[in-house]
N, CA, C and O atoms as CSV, one atom per row, in Angstrom:
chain,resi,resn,atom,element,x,y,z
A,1,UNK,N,N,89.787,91.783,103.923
A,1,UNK,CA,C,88.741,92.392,103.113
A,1,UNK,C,C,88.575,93.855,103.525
A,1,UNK,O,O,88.978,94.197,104.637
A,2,UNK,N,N,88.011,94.735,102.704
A,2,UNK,CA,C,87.411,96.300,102.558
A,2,UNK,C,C,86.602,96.212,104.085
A,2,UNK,O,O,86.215,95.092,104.418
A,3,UNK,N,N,86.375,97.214,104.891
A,3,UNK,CA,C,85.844,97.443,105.618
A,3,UNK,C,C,85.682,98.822,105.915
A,3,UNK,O,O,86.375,99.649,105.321
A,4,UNK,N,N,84.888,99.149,106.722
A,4,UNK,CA,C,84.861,100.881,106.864
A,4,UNK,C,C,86.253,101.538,107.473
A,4,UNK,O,O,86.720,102.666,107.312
A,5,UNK,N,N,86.821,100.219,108.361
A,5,UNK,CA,C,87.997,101.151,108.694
A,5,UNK,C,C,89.739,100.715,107.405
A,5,UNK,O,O,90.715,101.334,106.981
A,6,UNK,N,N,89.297,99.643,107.323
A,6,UNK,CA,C,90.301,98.912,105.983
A,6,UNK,C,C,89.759,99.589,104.892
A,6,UNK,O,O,88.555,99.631,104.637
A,7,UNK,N,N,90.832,100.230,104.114
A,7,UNK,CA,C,90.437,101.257,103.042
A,7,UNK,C,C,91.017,99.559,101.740
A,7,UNK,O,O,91.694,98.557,101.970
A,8,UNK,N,N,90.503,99.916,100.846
A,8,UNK,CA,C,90.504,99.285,99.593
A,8,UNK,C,C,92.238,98.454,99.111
A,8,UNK,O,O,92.598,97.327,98.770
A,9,UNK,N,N,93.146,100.284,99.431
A,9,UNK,CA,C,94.487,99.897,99.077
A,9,UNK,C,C,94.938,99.318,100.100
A,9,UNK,O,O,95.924,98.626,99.848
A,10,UNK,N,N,94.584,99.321,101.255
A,10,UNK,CA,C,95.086,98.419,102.209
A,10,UNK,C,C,94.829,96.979,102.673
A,10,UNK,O,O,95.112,96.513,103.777
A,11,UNK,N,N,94.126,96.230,101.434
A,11,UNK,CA,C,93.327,94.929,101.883
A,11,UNK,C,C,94.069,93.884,101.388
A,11,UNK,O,O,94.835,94.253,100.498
A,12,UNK,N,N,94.113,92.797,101.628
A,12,UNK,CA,C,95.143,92.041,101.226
A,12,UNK,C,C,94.776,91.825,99.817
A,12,UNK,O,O,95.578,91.745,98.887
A,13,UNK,N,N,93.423,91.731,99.736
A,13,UNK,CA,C,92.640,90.928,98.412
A,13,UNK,C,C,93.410,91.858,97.305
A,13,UNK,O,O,93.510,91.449,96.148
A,14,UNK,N,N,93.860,92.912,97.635
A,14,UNK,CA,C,93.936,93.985,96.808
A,14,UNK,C,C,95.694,93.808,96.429
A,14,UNK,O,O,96.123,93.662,95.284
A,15,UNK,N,N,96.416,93.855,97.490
A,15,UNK,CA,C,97.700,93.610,97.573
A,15,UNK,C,C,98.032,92.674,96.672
A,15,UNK,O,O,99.016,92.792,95.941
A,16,UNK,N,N,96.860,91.196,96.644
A,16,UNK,CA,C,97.342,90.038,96.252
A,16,UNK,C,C,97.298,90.392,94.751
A,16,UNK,O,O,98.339,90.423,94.096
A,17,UNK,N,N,96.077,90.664,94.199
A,17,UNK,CA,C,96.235,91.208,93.121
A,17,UNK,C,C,97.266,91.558,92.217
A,17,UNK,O,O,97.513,90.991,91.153
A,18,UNK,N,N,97.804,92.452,92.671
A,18,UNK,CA,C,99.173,92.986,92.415
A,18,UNK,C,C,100.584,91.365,92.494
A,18,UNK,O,O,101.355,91.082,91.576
A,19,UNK,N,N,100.543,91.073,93.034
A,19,UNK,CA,C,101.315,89.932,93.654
A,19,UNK,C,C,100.962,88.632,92.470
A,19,UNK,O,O,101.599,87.600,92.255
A,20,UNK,N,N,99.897,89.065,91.931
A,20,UNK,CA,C,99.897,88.102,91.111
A,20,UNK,C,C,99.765,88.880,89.267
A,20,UNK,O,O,99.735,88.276,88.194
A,21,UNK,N,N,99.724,90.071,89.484
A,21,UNK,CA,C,100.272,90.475,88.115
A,21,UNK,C,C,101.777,90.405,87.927
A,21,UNK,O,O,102.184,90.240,86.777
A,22,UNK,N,N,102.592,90.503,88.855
A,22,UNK,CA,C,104.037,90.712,89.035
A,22,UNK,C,C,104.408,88.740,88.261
A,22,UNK,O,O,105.099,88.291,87.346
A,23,UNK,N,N,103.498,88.170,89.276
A,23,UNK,CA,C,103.920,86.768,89.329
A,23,UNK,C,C,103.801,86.024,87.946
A,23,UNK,O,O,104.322,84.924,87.762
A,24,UNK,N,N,102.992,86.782,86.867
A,24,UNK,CA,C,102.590,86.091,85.725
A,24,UNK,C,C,104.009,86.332,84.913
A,24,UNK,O,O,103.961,85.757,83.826
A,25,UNK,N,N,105.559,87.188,85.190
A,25,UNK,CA,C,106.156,87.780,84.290
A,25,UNK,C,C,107.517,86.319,84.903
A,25,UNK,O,O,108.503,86.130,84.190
A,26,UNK,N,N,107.355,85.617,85.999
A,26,UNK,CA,C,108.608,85.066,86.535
A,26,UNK,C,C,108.389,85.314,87.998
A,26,UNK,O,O,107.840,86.213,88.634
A,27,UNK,N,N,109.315,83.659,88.463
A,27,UNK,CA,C,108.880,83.479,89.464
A,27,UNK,C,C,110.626,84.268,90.426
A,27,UNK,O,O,111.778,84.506,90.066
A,28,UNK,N,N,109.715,84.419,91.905
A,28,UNK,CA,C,110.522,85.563,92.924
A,28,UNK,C,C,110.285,85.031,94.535
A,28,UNK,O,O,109.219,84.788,95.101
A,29,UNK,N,N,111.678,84.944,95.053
A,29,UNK,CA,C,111.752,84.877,95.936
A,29,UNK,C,C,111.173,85.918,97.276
A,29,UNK,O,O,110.974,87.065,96.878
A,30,UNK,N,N,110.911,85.734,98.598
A,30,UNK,CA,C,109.727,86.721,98.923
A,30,UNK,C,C,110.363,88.217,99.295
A,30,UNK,O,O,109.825,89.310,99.473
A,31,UNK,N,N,111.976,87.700,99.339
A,31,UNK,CA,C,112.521,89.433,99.569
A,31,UNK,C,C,112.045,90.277,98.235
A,31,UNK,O,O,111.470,91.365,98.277
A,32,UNK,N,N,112.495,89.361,96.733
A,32,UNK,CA,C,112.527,90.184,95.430
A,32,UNK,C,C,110.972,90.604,95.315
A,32,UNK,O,O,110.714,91.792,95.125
A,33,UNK,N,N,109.949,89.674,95.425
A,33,UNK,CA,C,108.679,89.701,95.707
A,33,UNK,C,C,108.396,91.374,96.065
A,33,UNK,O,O,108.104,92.388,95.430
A,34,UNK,N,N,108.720,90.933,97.720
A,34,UNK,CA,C,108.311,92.455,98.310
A,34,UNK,C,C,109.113,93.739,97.537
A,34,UNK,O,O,108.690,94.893,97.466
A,35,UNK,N,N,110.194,93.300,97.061
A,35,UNK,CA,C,110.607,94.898,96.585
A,35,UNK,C,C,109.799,95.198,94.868
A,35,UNK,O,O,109.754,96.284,94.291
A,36,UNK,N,N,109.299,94.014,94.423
A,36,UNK,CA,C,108.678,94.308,93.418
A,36,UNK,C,C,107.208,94.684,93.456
A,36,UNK,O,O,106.549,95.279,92.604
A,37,UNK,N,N,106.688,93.993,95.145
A,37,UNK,CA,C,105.328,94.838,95.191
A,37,UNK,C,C,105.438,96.172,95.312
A,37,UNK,O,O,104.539,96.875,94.850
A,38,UNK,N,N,106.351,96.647,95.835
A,38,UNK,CA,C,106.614,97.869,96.938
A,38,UNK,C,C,107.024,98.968,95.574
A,38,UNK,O,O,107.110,100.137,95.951
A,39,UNK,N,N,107.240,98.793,94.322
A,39,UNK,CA,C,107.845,99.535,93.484
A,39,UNK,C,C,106.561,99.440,92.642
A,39,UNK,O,O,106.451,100.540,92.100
A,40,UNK,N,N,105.658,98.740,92.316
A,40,UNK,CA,C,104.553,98.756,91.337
A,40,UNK,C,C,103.283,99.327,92.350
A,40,UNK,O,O,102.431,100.117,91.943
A,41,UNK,N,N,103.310,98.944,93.320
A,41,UNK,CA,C,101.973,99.203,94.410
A,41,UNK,C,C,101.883,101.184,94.522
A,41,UNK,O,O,102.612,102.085,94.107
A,42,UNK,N,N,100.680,101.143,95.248
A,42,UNK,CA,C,99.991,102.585,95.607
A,42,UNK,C,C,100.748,103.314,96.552
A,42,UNK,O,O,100.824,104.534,96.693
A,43,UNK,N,N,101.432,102.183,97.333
A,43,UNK,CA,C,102.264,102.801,98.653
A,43,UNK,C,C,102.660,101.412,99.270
A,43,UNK,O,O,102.088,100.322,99.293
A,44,UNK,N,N,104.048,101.942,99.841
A,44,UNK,CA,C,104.540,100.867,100.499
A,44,UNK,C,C,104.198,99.441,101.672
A,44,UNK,O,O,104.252,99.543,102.897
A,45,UNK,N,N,104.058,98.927,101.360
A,45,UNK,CA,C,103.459,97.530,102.248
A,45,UNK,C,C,104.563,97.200,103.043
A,45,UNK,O,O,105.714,97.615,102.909
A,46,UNK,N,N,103.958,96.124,104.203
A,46,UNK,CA,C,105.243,95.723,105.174
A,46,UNK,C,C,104.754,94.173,104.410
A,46,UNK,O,O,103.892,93.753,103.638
A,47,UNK,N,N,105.899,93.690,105.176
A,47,UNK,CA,C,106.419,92.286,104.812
A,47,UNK,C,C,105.212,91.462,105.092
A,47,UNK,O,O,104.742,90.719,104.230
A,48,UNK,N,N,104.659,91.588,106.381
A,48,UNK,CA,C,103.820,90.825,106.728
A,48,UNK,C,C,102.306,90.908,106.224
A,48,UNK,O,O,101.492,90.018,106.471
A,49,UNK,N,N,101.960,92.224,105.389
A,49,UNK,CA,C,100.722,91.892,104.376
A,49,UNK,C,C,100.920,91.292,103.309
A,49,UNK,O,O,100.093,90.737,102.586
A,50,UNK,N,N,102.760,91.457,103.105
A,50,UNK,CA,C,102.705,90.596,101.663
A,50,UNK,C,C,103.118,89.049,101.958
A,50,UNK,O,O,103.359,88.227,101.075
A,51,UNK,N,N,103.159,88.793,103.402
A,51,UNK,CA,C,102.776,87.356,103.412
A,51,UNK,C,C,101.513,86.895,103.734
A,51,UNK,O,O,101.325,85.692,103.916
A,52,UNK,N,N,100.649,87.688,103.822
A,52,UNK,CA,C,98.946,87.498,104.110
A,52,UNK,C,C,98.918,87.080,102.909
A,52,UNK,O,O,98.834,85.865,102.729
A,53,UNK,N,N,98.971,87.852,101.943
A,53,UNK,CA,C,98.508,87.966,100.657
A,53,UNK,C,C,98.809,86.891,99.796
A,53,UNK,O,O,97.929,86.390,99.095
A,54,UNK,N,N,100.155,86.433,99.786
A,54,UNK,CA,C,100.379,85.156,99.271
A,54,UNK,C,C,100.112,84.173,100.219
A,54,UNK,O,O,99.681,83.139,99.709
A,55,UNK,N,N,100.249,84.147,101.703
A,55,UNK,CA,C,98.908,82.733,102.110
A,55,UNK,C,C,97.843,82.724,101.428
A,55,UNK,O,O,97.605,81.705,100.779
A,56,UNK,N,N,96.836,83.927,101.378
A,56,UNK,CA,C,95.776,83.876,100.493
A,56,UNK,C,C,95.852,83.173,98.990
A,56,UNK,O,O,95.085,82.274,98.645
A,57,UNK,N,N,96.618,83.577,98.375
A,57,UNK,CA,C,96.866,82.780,96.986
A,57,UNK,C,C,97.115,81.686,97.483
A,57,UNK,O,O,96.149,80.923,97.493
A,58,UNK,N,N,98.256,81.212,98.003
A,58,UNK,CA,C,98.124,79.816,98.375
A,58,UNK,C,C,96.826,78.727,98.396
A,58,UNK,O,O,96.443,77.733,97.779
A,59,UNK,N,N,96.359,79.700,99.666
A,59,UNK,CA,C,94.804,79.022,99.974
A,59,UNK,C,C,94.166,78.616,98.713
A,59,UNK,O,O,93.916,77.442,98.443
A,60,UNK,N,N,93.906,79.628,97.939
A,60,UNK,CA,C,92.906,79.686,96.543
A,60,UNK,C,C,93.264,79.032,95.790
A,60,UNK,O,O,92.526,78.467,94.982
A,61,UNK,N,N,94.852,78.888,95.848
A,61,UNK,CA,C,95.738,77.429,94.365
A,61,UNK,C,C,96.051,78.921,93.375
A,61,UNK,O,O,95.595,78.970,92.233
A,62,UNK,N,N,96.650,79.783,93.797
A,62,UNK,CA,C,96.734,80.448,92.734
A,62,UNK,C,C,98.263,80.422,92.366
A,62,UNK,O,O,98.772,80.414,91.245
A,63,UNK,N,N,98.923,80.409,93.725
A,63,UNK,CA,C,100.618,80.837,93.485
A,63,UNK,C,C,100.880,79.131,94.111
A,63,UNK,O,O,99.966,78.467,94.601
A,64,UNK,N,N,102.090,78.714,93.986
A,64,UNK,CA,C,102.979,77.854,94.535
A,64,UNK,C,C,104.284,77.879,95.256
A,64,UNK,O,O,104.695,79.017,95.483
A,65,UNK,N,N,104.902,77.071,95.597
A,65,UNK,CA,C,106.191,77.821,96.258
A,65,UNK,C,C,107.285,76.403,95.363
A,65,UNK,O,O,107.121,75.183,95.370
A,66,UNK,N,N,107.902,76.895,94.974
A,66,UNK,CA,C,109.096,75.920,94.127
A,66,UNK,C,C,110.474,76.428,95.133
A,66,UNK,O,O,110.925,77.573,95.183
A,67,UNK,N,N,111.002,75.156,95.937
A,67,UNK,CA,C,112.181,75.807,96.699
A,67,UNK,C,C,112.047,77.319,97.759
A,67,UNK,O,O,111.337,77.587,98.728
A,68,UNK,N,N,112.941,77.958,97.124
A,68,UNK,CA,C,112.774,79.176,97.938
A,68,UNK,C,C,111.775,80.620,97.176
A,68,UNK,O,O,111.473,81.711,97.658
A,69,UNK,N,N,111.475,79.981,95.776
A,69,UNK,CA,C,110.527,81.014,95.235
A,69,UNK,C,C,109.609,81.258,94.740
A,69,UNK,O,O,109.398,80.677,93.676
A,70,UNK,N,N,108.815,82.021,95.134
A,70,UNK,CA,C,106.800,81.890,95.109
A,70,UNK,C,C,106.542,82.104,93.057
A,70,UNK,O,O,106.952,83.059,92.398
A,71,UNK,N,N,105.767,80.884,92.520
A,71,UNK,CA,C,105.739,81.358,91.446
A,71,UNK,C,C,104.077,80.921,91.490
A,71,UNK,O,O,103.477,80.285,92.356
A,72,UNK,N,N,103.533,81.571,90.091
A,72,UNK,CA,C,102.289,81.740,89.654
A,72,UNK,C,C,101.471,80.286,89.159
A,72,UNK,O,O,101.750,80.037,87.987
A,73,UNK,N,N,100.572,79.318,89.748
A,73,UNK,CA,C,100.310,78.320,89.551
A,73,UNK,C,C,99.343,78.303,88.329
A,73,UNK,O,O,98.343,78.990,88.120
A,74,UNK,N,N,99.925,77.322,87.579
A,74,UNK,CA,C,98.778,77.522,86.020
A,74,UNK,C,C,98.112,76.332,85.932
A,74,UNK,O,O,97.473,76.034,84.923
A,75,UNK,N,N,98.212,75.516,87.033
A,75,UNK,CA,C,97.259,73.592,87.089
A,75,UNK,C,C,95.843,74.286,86.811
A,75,UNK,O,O,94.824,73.600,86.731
């Protein structure tokens, strides 16, 4: 989450966001994933916020994992 020292573009909530506009077009494995956050996003992310970010979806039931690639859950 946002905090005084966590700026907005750097929050996962924010990341995920993104992670799940990408996810509504087809589902992506987490390398293609990251290079598709990393090309639509504000600035480059490391690997490991964009696996925060989809634990977070996880958590919430938003994304799923089919095999080896994270797709957008519509249950």
């Amino acid at each position: 989450m946002p905090t005084k020292i966590i700026q907005p573009v750097d929050s996962v909530v924010s990341i995920a966001a993104t992670v799940l506009q990408i996810l509504q077009h087809e589902s992506y494995t987490v390398d293609d994933l990251w290079d598709e956050v990393n090309k639509k996003y504000y600035k480059q992310i490391s690997i490991d916020k964009l696996i925060l970010s989809i634990d977070f979806l996880f958590v919430i039931n938003k994304v799923r994992s089919d095999n080896e690639t994270i797709a957008i859950n519509l249950q």
